[in-house]
FIBA-348372 format. One record per residue (C-alpha): residue number from 1; residue in one letter; x, y, z. Coordinates in steps of 0.05 Angstrom, whole numbers, always signed. Layout:
N
{gunu NUM,'A',{X,Y,Z}} ...
***
This chain:
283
{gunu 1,'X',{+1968,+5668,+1602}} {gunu 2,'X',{+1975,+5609,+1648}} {gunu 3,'X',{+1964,+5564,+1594}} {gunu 4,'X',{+2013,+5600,+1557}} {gunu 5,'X',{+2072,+5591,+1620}} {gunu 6,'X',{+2059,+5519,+1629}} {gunu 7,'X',{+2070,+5500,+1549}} {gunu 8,'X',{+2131,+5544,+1566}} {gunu 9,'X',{+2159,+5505,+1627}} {gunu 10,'X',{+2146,+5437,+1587}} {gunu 11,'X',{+2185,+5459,+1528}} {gunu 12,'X',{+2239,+5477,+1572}} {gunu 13,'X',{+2241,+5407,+1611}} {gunu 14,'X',{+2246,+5377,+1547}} {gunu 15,'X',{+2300,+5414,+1522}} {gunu 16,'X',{+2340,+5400,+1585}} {gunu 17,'X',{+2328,+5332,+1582}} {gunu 18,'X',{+2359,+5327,+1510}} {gunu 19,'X',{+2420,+5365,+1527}} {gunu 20,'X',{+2430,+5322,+1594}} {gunu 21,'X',{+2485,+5271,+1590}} {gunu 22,'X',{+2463,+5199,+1579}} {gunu 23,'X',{+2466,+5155,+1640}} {gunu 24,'X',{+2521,+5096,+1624}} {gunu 25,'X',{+2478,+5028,+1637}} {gunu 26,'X',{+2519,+4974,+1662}} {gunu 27,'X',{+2545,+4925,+1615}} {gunu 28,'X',{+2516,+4849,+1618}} {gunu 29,'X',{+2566,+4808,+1663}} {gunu 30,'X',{+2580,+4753,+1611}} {gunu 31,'X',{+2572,+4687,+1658}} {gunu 32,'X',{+2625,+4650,+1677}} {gunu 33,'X',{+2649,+4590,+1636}} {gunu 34,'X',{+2626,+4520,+1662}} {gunu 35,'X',{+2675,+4469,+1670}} {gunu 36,'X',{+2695,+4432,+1619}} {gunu 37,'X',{+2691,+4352,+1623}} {gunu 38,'X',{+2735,+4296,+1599}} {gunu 39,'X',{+2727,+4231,+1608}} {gunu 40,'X',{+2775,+4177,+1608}} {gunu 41,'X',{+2769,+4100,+1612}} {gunu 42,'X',{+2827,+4057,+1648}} {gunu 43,'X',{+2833,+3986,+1621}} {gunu 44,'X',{+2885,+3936,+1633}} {gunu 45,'X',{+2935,+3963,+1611}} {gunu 46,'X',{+2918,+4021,+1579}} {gunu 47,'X',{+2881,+4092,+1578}} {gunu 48,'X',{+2837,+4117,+1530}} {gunu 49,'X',{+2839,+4202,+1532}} {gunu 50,'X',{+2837,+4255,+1492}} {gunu 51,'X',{+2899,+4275,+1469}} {gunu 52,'X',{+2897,+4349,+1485}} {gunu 53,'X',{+2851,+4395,+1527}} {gunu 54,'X',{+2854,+4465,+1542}} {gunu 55,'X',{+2890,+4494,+1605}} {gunu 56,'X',{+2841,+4517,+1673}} {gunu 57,'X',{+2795,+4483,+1709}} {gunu 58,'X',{+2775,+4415,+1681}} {gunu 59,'X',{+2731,+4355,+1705}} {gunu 60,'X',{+2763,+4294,+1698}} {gunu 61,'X',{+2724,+4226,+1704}} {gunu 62,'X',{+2755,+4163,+1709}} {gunu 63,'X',{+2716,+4101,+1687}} {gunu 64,'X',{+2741,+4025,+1706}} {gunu 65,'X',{+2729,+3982,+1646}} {gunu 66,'X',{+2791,+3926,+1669}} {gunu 67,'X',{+2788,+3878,+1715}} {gunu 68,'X',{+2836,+3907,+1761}} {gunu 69,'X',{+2836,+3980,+1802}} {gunu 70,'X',{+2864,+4036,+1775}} {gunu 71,'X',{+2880,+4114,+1768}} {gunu 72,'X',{+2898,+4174,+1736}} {gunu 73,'X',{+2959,+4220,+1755}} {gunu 74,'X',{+2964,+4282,+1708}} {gunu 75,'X',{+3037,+4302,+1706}} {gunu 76,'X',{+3070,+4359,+1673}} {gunu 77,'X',{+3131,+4348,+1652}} {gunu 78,'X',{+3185,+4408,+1663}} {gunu 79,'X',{+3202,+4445,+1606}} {gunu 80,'X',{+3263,+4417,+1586}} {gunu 81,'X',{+3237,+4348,+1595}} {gunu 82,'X',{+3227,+4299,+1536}} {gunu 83,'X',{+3175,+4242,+1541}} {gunu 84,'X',{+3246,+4199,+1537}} {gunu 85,'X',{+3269,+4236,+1600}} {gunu 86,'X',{+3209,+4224,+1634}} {gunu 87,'X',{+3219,+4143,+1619}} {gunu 88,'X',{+3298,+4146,+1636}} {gunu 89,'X',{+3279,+4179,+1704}} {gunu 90,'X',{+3221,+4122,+1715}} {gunu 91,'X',{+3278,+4071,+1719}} {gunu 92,'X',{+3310,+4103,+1775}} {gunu 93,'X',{+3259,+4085,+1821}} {gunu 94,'X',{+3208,+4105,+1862}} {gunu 95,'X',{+3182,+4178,+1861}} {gunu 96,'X',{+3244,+4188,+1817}} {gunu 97,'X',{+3182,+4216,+1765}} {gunu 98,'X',{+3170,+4276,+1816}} {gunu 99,'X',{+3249,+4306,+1791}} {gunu 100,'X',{+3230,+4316,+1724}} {gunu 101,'X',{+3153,+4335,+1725}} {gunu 102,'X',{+3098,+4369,+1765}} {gunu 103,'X',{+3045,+4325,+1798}} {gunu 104,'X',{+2980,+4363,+1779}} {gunu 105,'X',{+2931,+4316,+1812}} {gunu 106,'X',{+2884,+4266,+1783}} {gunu 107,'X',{+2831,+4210,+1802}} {gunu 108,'X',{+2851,+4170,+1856}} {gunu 109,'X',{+2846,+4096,+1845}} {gunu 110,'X',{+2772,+4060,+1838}} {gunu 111,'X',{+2750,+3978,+1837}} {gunu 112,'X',{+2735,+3949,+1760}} {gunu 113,'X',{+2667,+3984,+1739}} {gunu 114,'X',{+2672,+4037,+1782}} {gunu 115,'X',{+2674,+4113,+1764}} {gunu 116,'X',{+2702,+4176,+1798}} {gunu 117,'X',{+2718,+4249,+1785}} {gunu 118,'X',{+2758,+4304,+1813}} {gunu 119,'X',{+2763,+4379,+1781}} {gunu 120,'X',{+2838,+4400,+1772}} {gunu 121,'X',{+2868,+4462,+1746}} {gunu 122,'X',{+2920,+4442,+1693}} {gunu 123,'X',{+2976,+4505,+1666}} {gunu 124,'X',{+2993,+4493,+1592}} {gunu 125,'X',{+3045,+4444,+1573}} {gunu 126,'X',{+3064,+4367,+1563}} {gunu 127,'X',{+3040,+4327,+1603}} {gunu 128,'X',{+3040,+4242,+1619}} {gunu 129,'X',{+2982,+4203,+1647}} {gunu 130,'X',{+3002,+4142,+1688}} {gunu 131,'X',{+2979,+4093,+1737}} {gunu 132,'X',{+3026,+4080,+1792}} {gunu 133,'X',{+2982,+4024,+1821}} {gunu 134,'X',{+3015,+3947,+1815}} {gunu 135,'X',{+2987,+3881,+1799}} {gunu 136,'X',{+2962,+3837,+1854}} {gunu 137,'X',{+2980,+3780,+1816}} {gunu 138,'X',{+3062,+3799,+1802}} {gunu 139,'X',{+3068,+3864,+1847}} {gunu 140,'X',{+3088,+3896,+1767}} {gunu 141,'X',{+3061,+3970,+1768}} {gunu 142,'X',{+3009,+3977,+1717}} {gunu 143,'X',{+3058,+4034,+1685}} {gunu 144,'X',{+3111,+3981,+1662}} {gunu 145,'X',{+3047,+3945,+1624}} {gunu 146,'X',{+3035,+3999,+1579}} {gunu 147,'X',{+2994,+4050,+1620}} {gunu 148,'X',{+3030,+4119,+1610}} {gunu 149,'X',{+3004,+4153,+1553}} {gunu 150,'X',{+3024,+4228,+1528}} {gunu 151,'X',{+2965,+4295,+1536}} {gunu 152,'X',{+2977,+4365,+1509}} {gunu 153,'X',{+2944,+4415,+1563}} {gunu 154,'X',{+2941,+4479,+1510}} {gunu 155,'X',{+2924,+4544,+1524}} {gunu 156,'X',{+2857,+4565,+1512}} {gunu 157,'X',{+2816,+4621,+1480}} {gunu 158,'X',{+2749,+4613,+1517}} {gunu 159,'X',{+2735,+4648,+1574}} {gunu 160,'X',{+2761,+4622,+1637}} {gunu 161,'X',{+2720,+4568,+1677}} {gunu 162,'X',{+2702,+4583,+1752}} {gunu 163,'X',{+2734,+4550,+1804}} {gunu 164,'X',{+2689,+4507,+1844}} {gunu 165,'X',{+2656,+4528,+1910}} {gunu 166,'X',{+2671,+4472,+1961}} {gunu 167,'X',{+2637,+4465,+2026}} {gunu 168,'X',{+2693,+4436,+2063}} {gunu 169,'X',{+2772,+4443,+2052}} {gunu 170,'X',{+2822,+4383,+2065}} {gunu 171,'X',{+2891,+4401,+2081}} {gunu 172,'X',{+2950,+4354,+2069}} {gunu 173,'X',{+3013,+4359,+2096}} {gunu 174,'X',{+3069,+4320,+2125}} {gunu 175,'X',{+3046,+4272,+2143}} {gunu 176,'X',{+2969,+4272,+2161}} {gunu 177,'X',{+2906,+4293,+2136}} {gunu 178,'X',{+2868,+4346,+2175}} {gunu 179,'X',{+2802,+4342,+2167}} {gunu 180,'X',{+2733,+4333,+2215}} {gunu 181,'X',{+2730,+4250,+2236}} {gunu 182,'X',{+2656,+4246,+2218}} {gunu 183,'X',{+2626,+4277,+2153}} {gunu 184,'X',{+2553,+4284,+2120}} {gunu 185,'X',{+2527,+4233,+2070}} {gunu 186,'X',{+2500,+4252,+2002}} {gunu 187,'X',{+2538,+4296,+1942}} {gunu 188,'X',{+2598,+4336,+1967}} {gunu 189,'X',{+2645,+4378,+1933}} {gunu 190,'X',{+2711,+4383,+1971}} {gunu 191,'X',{+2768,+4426,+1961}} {gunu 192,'X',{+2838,+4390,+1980}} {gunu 193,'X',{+2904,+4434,+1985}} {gunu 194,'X',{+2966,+4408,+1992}} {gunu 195,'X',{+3006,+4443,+2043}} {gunu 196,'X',{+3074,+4400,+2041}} {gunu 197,'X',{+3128,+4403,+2040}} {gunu 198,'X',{+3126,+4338,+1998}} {gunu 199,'X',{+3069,+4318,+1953}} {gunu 200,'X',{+3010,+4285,+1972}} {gunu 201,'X',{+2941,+4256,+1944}} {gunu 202,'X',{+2873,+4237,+1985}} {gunu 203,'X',{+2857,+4175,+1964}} {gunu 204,'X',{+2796,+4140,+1990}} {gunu 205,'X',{+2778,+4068,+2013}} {gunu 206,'X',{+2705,+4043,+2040}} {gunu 207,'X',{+2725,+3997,+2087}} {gunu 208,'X',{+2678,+3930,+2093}} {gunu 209,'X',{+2633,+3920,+2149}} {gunu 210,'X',{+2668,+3920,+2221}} {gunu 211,'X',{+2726,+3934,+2185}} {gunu 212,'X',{+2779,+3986,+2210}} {gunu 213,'X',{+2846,+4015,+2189}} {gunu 214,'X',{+2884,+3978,+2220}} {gunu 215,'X',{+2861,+3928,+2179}} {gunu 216,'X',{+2871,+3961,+2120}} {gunu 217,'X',{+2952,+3967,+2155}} {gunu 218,'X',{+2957,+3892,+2149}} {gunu 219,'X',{+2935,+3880,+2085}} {gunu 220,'X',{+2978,+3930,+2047}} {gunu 221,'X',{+3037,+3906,+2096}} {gunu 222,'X',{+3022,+3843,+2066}} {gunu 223,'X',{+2968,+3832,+2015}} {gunu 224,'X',{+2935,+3767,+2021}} {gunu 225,'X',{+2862,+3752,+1997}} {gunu 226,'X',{+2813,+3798,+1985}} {gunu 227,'X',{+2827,+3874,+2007}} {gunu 228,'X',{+2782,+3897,+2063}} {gunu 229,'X',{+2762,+3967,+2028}} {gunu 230,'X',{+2734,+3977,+1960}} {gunu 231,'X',{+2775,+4043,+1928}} {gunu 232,'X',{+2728,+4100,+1901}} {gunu 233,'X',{+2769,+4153,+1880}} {gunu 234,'X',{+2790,+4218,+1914}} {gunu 235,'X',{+2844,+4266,+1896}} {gunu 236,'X',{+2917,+4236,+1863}} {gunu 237,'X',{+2977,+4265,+1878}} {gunu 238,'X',{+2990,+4346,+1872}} {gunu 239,'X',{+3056,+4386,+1875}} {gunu 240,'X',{+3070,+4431,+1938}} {gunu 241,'X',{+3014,+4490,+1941}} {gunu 242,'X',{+2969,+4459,+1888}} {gunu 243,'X',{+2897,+4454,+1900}} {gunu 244,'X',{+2842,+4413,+1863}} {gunu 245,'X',{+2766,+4383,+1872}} {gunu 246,'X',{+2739,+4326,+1894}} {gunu 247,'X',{+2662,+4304,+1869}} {gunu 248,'X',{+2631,+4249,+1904}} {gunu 249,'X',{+2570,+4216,+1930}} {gunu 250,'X',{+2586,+4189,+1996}} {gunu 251,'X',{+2544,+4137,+2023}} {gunu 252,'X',{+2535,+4124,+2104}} {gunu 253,'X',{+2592,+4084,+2125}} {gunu 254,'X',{+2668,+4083,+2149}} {gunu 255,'X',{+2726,+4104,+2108}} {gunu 256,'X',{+2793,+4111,+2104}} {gunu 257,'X',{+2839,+4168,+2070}} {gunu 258,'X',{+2907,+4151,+2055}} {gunu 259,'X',{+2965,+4177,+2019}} {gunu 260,'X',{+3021,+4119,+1979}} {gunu 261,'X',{+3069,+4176,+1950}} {gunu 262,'X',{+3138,+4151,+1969}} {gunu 263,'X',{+3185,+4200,+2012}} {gunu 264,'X',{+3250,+4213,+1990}} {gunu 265,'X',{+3264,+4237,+2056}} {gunu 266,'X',{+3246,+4168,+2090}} {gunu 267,'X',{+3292,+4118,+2042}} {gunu 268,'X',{+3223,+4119,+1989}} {gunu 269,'X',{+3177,+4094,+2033}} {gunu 270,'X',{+3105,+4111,+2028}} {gunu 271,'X',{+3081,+4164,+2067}} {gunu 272,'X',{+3018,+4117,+2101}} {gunu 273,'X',{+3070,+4078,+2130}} {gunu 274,'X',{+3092,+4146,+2166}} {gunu 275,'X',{+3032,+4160,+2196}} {gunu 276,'X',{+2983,+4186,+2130}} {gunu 277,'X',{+2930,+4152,+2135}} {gunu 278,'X',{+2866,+4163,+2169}} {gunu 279,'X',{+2792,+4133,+2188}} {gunu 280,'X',{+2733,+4172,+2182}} {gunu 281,'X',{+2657,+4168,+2188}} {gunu 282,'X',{+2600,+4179,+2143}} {gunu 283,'X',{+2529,+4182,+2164}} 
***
């Protein structure tokens, strides 16, 4: 009889068990998309890019192959804005660009050899690469030799890239930086927002030994000789509210940040000479 109740009891677990509703499992998280990378090469006087990349996050790295500095500045051109327009609005003079297009960030300026990278987050659309940065020979920006060249920023069917994690924020606006006067050496990754209410960039110079910035304020008042900072990148310029990434390897030493947008709002004059620009420890 006992025998006879347990086989009974197991039966019945076993038939609740098949009528009880399946538990859901979770489904796999599908990992985020890694950034995609780009790399472009600045010669004199020209680029050499892809000519279209999908929109979102992007890692742009900017490799020196001329004998002269240079950058990168991603614009997007407004919507209603030819490449011709673009040109026509160049003439006006400077930051006339910043009417007729979007400045979406880019690799600030670095010596001949050098290489940089910064992570920006580009919408769909047209867009111009350019190099502001002039000649030390003739004082000719590098743009009137050639070095604006067309990019289609599509949209994309992949899944979306993350967004960096950054373990310090720099915050532009006009017209200083605010961020800590000494920083760690080694690999950083460092978020810069742009909180206006013009544009701005974070470019960065290592000055030379027992070198300072006001050094660095007499040479670009009046460049003569040899500069005393060697440019290694940092963030180009971005629009009001835009945000991008900065990747670098900073090595022990003193720096300077410093901003060369022109203001409107002060007769086109760049905004280091109102005050942007400032020194900074690494160790």
């Amino acid at each position: 009889m006992k025998k006879i109740l347990i086989s009974i009891l197991l039966t019945l677990c076993c038939v609740l068990a098949a009528c009880s509703p399946a538990v859901p499992t979770a489904a796999p998280t599908e990992p985020a998309a890694s950034i995609p990378e780009i790399t472009i090469d600045a010669a004199d006087y020209s680029y050499t890019s892809p000519e279209t990349v999908n929109a979102g996050w992007v890692r742009v790295k900017l490799t020196n192959s001329g004998k002269e500095p240079h950058h990168v500045q991603f614009l997007r051109l407004n919507d209603d804005v030819t490449l011709e327009g673009f040109q026509e609005a160049l003439q006006k003079g400077p930051g006339a660009e910043m009417t007729v297009s979007k400045l979406m960030g880019g690799v600030g300026a670095i010596a001949p050899n050098g290489t940089a990278q910064a992570v920006l987050n580009l919408t769909a659309g047209e867009y111009v690469i350019i190099c502001f940065i002039p000649s030390p020979s003739d004082q000719v920006p590098h743009l009137a030799k050639g070095m604006v060249q067309t990019l289609t920023v599509q949209e994309s069917i992949n899944a979306a890239a993350q967004e960096p994690t950054a373990e310090l924020t720099i915050t532009m606006k006009d017209f200083l930086f605010d961020f800590p006067e000494t920083l760690p050496a080694g690999p950083r990754i460092i978020k810069v927002v742009n909180n206006g209410p013009e544009p701005h960039e974070f470019n960065l110079l290592k000055l030379e030994d027992g070198k300072t910035v006001e050094d660095v304020k007499q040479f670009l008042a009046a460049p003569n000789g040899p500069p005393p900072f060697l440019p290694i990148g940092g963030m180009n310029g971005l629009d009001v509210g835009a945000s991008g990434y900065v990747e670098i390897n900073f090595e022990p030493g003193t720096y300077v940040a410093i901003c060369n947008i022109p203001s409107p709002k002060a007769e086109g004059h760049p905004h280091f000479t109102l005050g942007m620009l400032k020194q900074f420890t690494v160790q």
